[in-house]
C-alpha atoms as one frame of an Amber mdcrd trajectory, in Angstrom:
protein
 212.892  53.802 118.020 212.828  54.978 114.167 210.931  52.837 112.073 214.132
  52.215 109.993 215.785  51.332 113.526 212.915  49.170 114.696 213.166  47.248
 110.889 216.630  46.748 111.544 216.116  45.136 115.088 213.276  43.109 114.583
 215.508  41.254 111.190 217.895  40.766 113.324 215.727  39.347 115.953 214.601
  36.923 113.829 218.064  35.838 112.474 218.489  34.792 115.977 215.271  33.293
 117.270 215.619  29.671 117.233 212.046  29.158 117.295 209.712  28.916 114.411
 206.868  29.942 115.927 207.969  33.370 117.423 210.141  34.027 114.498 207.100
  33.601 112.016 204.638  35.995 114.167 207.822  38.386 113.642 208.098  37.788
 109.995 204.748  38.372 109.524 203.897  41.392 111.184 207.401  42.815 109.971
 205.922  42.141 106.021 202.822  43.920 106.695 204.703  46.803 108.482 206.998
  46.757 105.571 203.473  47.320 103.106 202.807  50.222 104.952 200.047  48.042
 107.863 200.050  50.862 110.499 198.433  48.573 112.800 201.343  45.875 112.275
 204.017  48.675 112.795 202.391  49.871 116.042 202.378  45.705 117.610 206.383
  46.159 116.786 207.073  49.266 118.365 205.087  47.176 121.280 206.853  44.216
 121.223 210.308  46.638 120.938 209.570  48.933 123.153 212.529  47.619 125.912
 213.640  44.678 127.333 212.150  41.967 129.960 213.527  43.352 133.275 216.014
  40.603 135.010 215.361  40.947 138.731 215.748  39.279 142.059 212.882  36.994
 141.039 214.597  36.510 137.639 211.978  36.860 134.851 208.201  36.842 134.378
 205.877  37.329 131.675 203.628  36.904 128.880 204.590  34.467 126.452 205.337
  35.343 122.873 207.509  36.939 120.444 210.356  39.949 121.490 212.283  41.227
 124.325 209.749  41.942 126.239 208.364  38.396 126.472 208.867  35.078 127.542
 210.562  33.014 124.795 213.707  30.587 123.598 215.800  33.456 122.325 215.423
  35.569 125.758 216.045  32.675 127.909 219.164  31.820 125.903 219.664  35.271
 126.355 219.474  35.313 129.822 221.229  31.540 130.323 224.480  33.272 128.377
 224.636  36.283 130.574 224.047  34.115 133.622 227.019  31.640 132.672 229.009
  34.470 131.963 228.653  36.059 135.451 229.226  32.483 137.359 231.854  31.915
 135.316 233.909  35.305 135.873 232.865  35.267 139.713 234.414  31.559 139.924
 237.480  32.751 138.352 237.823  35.766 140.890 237.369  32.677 143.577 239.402
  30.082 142.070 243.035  32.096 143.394 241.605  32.537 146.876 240.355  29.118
 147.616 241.949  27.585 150.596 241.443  24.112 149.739 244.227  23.091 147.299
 242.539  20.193 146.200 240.267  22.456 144.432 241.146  21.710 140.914 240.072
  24.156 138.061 237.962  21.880 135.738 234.749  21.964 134.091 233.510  18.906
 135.927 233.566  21.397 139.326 231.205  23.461 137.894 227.701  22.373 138.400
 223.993  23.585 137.849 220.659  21.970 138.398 217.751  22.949 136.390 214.053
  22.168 136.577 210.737  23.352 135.407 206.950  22.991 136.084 204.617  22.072
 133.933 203.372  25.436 131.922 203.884  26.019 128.399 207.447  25.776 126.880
 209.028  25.111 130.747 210.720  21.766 129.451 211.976  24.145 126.102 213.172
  26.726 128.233 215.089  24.302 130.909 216.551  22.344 127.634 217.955  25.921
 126.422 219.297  26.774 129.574 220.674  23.229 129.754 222.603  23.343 126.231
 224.315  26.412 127.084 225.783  25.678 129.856 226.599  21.982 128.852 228.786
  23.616 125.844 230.230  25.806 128.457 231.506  22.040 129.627 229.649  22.316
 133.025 228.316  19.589 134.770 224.322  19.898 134.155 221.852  18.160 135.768
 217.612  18.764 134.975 214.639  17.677 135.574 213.532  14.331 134.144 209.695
  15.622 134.439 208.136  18.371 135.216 208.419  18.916 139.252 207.751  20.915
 142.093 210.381  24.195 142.740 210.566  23.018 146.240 212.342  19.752 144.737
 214.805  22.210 142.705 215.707  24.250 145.461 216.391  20.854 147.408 219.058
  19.993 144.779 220.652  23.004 144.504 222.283  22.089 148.448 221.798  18.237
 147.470 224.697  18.588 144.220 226.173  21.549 146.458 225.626  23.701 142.668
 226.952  26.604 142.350 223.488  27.944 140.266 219.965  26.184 139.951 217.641
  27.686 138.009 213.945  26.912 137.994 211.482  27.427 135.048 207.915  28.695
 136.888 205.286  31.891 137.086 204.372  30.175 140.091 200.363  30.920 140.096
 200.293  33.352 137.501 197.956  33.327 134.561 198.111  30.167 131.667 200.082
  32.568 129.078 203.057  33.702 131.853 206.100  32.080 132.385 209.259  32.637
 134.290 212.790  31.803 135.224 214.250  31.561 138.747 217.572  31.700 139.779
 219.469  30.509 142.904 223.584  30.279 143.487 224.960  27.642 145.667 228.383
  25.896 146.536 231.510  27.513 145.297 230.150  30.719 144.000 227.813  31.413
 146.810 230.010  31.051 149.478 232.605  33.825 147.449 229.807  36.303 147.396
 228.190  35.598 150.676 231.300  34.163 152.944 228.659  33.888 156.136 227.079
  31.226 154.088 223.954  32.008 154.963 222.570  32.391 150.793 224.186  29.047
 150.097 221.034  27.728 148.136 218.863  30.649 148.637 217.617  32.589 145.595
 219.296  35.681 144.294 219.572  38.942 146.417 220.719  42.699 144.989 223.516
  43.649 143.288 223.369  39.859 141.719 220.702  40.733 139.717 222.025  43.785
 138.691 224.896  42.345 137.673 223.847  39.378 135.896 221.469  41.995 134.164
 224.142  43.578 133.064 225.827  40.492 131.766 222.695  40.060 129.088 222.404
  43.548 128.502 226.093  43.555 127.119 226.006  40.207 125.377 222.640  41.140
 123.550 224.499  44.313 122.499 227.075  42.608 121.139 224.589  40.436 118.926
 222.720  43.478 117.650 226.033  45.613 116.823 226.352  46.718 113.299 230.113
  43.878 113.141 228.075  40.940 114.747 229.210  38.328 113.034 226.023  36.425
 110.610 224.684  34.025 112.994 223.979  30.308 112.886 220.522  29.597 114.159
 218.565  27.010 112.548 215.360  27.346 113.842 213.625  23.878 115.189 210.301
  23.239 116.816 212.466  20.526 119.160 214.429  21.451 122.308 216.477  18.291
 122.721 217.983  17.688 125.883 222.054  17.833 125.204 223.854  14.583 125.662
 225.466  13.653 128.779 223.208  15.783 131.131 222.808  13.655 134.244 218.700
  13.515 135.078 216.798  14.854 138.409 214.578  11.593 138.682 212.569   9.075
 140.484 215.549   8.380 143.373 215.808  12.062 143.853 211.912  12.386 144.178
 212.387   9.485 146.970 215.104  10.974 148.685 213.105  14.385 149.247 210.102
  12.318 149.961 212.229  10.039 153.127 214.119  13.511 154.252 210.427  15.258
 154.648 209.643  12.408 156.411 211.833  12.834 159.163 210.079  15.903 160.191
 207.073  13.947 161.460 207.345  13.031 165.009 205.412   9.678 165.436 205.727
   8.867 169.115 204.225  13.097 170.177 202.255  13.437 167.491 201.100   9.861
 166.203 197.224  10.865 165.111 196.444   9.828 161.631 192.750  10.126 161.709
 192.111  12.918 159.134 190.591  13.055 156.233 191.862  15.731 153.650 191.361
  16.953 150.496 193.700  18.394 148.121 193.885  19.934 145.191 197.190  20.343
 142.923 195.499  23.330 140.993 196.627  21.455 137.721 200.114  22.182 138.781
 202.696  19.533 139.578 202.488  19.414 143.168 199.871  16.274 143.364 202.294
  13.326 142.434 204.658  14.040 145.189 202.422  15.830 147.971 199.814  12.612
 148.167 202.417   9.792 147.571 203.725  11.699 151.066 200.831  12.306 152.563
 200.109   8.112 152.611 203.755   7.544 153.318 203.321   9.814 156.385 200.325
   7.817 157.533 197.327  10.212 156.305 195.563   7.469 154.313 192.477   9.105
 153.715 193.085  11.761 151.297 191.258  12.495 148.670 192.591  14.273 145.568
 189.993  16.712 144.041 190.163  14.754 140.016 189.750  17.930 137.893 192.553
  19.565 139.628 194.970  16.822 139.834 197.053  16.399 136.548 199.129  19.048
 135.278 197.741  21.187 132.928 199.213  24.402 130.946 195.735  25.539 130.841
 194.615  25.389 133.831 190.885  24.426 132.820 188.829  25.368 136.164 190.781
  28.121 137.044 191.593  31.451 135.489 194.317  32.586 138.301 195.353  29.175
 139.649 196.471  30.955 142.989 194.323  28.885 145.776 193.893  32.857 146.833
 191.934  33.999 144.419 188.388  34.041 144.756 186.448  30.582 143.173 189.943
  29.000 143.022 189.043  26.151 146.105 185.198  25.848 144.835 185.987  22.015
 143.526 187.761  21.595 146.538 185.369  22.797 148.965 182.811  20.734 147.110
 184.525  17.511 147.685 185.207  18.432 151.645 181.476  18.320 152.001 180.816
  15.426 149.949 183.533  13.297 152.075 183.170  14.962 154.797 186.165  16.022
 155.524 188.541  17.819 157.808 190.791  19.992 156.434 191.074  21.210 152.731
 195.151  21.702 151.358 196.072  23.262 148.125 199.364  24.275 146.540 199.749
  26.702 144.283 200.683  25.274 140.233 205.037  25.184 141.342 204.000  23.273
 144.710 206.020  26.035 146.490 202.779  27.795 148.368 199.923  26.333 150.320
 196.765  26.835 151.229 194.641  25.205 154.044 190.909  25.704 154.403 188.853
  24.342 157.797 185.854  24.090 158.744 184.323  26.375 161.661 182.051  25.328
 163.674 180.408  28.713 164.791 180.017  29.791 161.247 178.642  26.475 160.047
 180.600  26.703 157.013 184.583  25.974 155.479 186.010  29.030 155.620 190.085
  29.312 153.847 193.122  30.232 156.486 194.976  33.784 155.657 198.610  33.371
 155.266 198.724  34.665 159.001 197.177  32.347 160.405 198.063  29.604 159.356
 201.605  30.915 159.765 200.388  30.928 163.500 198.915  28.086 163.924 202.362
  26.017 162.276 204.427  28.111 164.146 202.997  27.278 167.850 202.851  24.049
 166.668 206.669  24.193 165.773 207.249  25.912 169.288 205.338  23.607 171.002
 207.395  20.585 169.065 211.094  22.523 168.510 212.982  22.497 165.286 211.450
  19.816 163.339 215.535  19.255 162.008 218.574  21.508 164.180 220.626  23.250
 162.432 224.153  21.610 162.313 226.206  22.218 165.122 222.946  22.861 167.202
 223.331  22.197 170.913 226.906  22.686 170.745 228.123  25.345 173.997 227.582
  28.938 172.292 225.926  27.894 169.282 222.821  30.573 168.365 219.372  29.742
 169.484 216.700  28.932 166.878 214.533  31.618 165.215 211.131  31.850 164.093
 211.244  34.543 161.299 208.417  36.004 158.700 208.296  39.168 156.374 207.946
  42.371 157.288 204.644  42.610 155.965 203.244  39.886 157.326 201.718  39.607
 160.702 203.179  40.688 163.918 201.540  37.912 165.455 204.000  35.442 165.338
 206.509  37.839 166.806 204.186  38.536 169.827 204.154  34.747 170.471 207.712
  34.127 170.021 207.728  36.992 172.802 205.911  35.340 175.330 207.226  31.982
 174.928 210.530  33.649 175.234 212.111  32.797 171.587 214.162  34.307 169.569
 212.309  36.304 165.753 213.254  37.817 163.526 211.491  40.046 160.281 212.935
  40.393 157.000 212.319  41.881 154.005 209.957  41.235 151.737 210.375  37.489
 150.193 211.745  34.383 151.137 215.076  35.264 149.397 215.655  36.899 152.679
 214.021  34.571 155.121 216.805  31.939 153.674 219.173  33.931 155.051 218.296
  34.313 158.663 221.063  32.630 160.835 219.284  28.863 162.472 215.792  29.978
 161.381 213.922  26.710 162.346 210.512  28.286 160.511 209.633  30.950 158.449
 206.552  31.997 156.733 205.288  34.947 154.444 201.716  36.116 154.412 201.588
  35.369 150.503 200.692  31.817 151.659 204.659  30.791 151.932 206.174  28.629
 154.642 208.922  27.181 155.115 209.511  24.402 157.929 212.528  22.779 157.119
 215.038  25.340 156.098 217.837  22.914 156.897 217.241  21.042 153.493 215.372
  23.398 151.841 216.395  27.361 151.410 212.803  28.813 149.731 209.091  28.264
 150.525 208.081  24.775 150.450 204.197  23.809 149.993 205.136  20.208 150.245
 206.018  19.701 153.370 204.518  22.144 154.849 201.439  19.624 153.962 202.735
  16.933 155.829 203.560  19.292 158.937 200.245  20.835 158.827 198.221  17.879
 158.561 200.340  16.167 161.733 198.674  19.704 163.268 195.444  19.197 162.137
 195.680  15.275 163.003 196.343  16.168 166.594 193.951  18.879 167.268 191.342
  16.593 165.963 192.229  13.625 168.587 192.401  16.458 171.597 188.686  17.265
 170.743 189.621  20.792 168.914 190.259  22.291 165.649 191.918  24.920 164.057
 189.503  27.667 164.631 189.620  27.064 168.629 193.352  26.488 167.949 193.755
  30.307 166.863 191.119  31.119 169.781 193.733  29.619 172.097 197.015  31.627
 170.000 194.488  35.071 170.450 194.517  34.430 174.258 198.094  33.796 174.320
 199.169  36.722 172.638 196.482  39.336 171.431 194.608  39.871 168.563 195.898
  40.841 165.114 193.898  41.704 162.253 195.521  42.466 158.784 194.317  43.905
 155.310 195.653  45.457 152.208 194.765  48.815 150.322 196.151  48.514 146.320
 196.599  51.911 144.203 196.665  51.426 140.836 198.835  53.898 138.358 199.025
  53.945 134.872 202.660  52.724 134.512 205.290  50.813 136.273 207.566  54.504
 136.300 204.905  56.212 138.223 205.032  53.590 141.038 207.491  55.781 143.202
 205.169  59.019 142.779 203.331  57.988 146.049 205.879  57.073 148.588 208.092
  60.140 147.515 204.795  62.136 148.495 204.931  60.379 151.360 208.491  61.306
 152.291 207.772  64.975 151.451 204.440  65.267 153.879 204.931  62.145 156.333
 201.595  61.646 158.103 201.389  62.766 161.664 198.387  61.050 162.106 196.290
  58.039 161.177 192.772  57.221 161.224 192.934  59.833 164.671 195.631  57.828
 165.995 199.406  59.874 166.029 202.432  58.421 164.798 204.741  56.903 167.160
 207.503  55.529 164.716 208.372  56.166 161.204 211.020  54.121 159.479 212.062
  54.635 155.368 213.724  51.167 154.785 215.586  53.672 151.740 217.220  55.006
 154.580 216.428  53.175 157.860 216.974  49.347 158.429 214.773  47.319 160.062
 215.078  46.720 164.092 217.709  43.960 164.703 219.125  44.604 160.728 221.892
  46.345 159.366 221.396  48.894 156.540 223.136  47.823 153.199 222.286  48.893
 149.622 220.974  44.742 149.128 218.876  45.640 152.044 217.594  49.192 150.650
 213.900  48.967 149.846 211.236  51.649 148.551 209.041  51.144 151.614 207.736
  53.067 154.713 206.465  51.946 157.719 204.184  53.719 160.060 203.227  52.424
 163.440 200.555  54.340 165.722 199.848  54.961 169.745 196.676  53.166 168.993
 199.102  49.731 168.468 198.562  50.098 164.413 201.069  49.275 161.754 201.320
  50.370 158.157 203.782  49.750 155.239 203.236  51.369 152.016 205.526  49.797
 148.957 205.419  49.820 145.244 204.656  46.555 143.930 207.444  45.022 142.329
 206.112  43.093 139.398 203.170  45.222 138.793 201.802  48.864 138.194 200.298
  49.071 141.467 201.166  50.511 145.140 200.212  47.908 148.457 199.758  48.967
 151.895 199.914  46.758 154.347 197.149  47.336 157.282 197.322  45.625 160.815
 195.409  46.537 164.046 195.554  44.751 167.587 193.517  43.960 170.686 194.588
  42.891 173.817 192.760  39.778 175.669 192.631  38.758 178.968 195.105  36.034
 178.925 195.375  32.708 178.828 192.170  32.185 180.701 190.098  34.671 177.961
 187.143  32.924 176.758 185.925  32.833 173.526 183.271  35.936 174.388 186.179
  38.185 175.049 188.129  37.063 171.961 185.199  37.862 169.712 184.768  40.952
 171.372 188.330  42.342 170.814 188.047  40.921 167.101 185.570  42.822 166.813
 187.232  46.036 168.080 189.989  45.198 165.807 188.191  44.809 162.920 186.521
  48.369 163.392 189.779  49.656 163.407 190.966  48.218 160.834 188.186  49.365
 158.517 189.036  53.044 159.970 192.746  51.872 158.694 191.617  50.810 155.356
 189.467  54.134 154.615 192.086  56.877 156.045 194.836  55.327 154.010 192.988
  55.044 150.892 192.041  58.651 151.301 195.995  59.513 151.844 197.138  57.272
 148.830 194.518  58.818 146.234
């Protein structure tokens, strides 16, 4: 951009920016570009340099001032071009309704909007509230900050046709983001199958709705926009007459999750757990159901507890990250306690640490496994809540689904207890759409055990569900550790890792899988290929190929029982493969000996894995 073009821009920028804190970071670094600051010139050409990218997962970024950050005049942005999309797809439905007693009127047009508890979440869900609310739909937010398993729950609950949710989930204090899911009306026009009814956003949406911004934002910046009338204001009120997400709705989650529990199988309440909200805003609602399910001794780890923006005692608040569960771990061997649960700051993940005996230490559950252990437990038990219609003559057995890149353990279980699975893509946008999935999980520590009333990753109740595990394993004399021991014998050991690549920039991200495509490996780590699939190109077993489906990945599975996916990060200027190696056991009658012993194998293997891809990627 010219510097006479990027002066032009950035005025205009600020003309619109309701917010007087962006605008005057703008204003000032525009007046000392303007007096010839090279420094201040170069920040602009930074801050102007494109736009935030809308995607599947909506937005995510940095706060601050510009297009290519999080802020009140992107988000109103972004609201606009959203409300013009459900509005013109609602239209195109409106004619082909069947139901003549639906009546074209504002009041049938409905959103629900929440927000966590990070910096400028409430501002941004108050934006995204007035525009729509002037559009005359019927509007219904947050009264507090609260968990995006709660939002997702409303979006079915006031059948909406959008809910957006205002989270960046576990990323660092200065992020933010902004979530988008369709529901009632306008979901069932795009998807008639009705599986995405609630279910976050899926390609060409995103494209679209892109699109939608892209060509409103022109039309603000073109040289006949009309002068506009922004008076900046330090308050976001909430509009008049939006209808608030409170207390009752809080409760009505809270007695629905409780129905999952199943009392007169699985009564055990003796546990004692720790858990830590990360300073998110999962703690409120995760212990007040903990003690309504029974669990009375839980402790909450105090530092961690109350929301907080800054997230004082962790720099990544992602229970994953190394030093994120010290507090927590702390208090587990204070209290001596049994199991350790975390969510992530938006209450949709979880984490569950345990602690094993032959170690003689707490050690923290991978994704995996505890995807295992809840889904024997969920096999042992059933659907924790049937689809409707379930039972009914021809009606489609349940499914046990995960991602792609998560384990194939679960699979190999589902196998031998003769159940149906299924693997999706990457993300629970497409686990929501599997047809009488009664669990799903991703390895990112996502799970998802009642997708009946809830179409996304819940970390809520997948607390309750896992401590009703936990609870009972403890009264049979066992834990989780021999619990995994016993899923190993069942059906084989899988071990999984990751190799990252690093590049310079986001564009060079699909350098190494079209190197891939042009000298596909015909061996790996000494083992040959068996199977190559290109999901550009190939779907995955049991899919069909679509260009939503169409993904820059590549999987490679070995004679030696290996599997690995290379794919291009999607929020980040890095490459992932996925590693996983197996062992066979002996059975169900394997002891513990020969479990550790094929481990081990595994793990050898996998390190053979981890240094023959790394060699291929460089």
């Amino acid at each position: 951009m010219s510097d006479a073009a990027l002066v032009k821009t950035v005025r205009r920028w600020i003309q619109l920016d309701p917010d007087p804190s962006t605008r005057s970071v703008l204003e000032e670094l525009l007046q000392r570009a303007e007096s010839s600051d090279a420094e201040a010139a170069e920040q602009l050409q930074k801050l102007f340099a494109g736009r935030l990218a809308f995607g599947t997962a909506g937005l995510r970024a940095e706060l601050g001032a510009g297009p290519l950050r999080m802020n009140r005049l992107v988000v109103r942005q972004t609201a606009a071009g959203l409300l013009q999309y459900a509005a013109q797809k609602l239209d195109a439905a409106r004619p082909q309704a069947d139901n003549p007693q639906d009546v074209v009127s504002p009041g049938a047009r409905r959103i629900v909007i929440g927000f966590d508890a990070r910096h400028q979440s409430d501002e941004f869900a108050a934006e995204t509230a007035q525009i729509f609310s002037d559009a005359g739909w019927e509007v219904h937010l947050f009264e507090r900050p609260g968990p995006t398993p709660l939002l997702a729950r409303q979006v079915l609950v006031k059948d909406a046709e959008v809910g957006v949710m205002v989270t960046a989930s576990h990323n660092p204090p200065r992020d933010n983001g902004y979530k988008v899911y369709l529901g009632g009306e306008l979901s069932r026009h795009l998807e008639p199958h009705g599986l995405g009814v609630g279910a976050q956003i899926v390609a060409p949406v995103d494209q679209e709705i892109a699109a939608m911004i892209a060509e409103n934002v022109e039309q603000d910046f073109a040289e006949d926009a009309a002068a506009p009338a922004v008076q900046p204001s330090a308050e976001v009120p909430v509009p008049s007459g939006v209808q608030l997400i409170d207390d009752a709705d809080r409760a009505s989650y809270e007695s629905e999750a409780l129905q999952l529990l199943d009392a007169g199988r699985f009564p055990h309440r003796d546990l004692t757990v720790v858990y830590t909200a990360m300073h998110g805003v999962g703690g409120e609602m995760v212990t007040s159901l903990l003690s309504a399910g029974g669990f009375s001794q839980v402790i909450p780890v105090a530092e961690q507890f109350g929301p907080d923006p800054e997230f004082p005692t962790a720099d990544f608040p992602n229970p994953e990250e190394p030093g994120a569960l010290d507090l927590g771990l702390k208090a587990a061997a204070e209290h001596d306690a049994d199991l350790v649960l975390a969510n992530d700051p938006d209450a949709d993940r979880l984490s569950a640490s345990v602690f094993d005996p032959h170690q003689q230490q707490w050690r923290q559950l991978s994704g995996d496994e505890i995807g295992a252990l809840l889904g024997r437990h969920l096999l042992d038990r059933g659907p924790l809540r049937p689809q409707p219609g379930a039972g009914a003559e021809g009606s489609p057995a349940p499914v046990l689904a995960n991602s792609v890149v998560s384990s194939r353990l679960l699979e190999r279980l589902c196998e031998v207890r003769g159940v149906s699975h299924a693997a999706t893509l990457t993300g629970f946008k497409w686990l929501a759409r599997v047809e009488n999935m009664s669990f799903g999980y991703e390895e990112a520590i996502g799970f998802n055990v009642d997708p009946v009333n809830v179409k996304d990753k819940d970390g809520v109740s997948a607390a309750l569900i896992f401590a009703e595990l936990a609870a009972d394993l403890k009264a049979r004399g066992t834990d989780a550790v021999e619990a995994l021991d016993e899923i190993a014998a069942e059906a084989g050991v899988f071990l999984t890792g990751q190799v990252t690549v690093r590049v310079n920039d986001l564009s060079e991200l699909g350098t190494i899988t079209a190197k891939l495509r042009e000298q596909p490996p015909a061996e790996i780590a000494g083992a040959p290929v068996t199977e190559a699939l290109d999901l550009t190109t190939d779907p995955l077993p049991g899919a069909e190929l679509s260009e939503a489906t169409k993904t820059d990945a590549l999987i490679y599975l070995t004679e030696a029982g290996d599997r690995v996916i290379v794919r291009p990060s999607g929020t980040e200027p890095k490459v992932k493969c996925y590693l996983e190696t197996m062992d066979d056991t002996a059975g169900d009658d394997a002891g513990r000996e020969a479990i550790v012993a094929a481990r081990g194998r595994a793990a050898e293997r996998l390190e053979q894995l981890r240094e023959a891809m790394t060699v291929l990627l460089s």
